[in-house]
N, C-alpha and C positions, 0 to 999 in steps of 0.2 A: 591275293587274287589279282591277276592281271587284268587290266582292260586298254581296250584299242582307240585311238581317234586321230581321226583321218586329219592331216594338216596339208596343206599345200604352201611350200613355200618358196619366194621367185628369190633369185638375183641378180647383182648388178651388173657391168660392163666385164666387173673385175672377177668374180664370182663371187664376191660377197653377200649374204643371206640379209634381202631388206624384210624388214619389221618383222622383226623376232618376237616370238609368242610368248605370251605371259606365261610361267609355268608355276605349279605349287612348290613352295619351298622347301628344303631341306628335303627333295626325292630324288630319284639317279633313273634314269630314264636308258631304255635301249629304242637306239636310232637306226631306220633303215632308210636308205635315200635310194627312190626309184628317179628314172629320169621320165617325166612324161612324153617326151619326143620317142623313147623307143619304147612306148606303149603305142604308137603309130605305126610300126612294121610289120608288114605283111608276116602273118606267120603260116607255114604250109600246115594244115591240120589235115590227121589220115583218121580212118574208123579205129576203134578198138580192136585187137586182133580176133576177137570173140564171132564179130559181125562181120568182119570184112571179106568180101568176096558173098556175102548171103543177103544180099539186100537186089531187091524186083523192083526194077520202077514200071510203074503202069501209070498210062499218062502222061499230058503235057507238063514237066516240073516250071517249065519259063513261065505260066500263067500263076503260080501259087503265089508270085509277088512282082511288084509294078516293073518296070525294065529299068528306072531311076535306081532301084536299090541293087542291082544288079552292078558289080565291080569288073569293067573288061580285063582290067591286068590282073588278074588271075589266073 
């Protein structure tokens, strides 16, 4: 049975991994390494091809949230 847990881990000047996690003994782990800085890029996101082009707006949408949460570079 696989299970998942989320680690976050930083490094150094050098790219060295500081404080390494205790792990159980004697197991062989698969590792994936996301970069969290390009979990910050803009990603262009379009409708499903199912809906697109069949969507009515009725209504002001700029009112359904504050104008803070609102992203101009989009």
């Amino acid at each position: 049975m696989l299970y998942a847990e989320r680690l976050i881990l930083e490094t150094d000047q050098s790219g060295h991994i500081k404080n390494y996690p205790i792990l159980p003994p004697n197991k062989q782990f698969e590792v994936i390494f996301l970069s969290l800085d390009e979990e910050n890029k803009t990603v262009k996101r379009k409708p499903h091809p199912d809906i697109a082009g069949k969507v009515e707006i009725i209504g002001d949408i700029f009112e359904s949230a504050p104008a803070s949460d609102w992203n101009s570079s989009l």
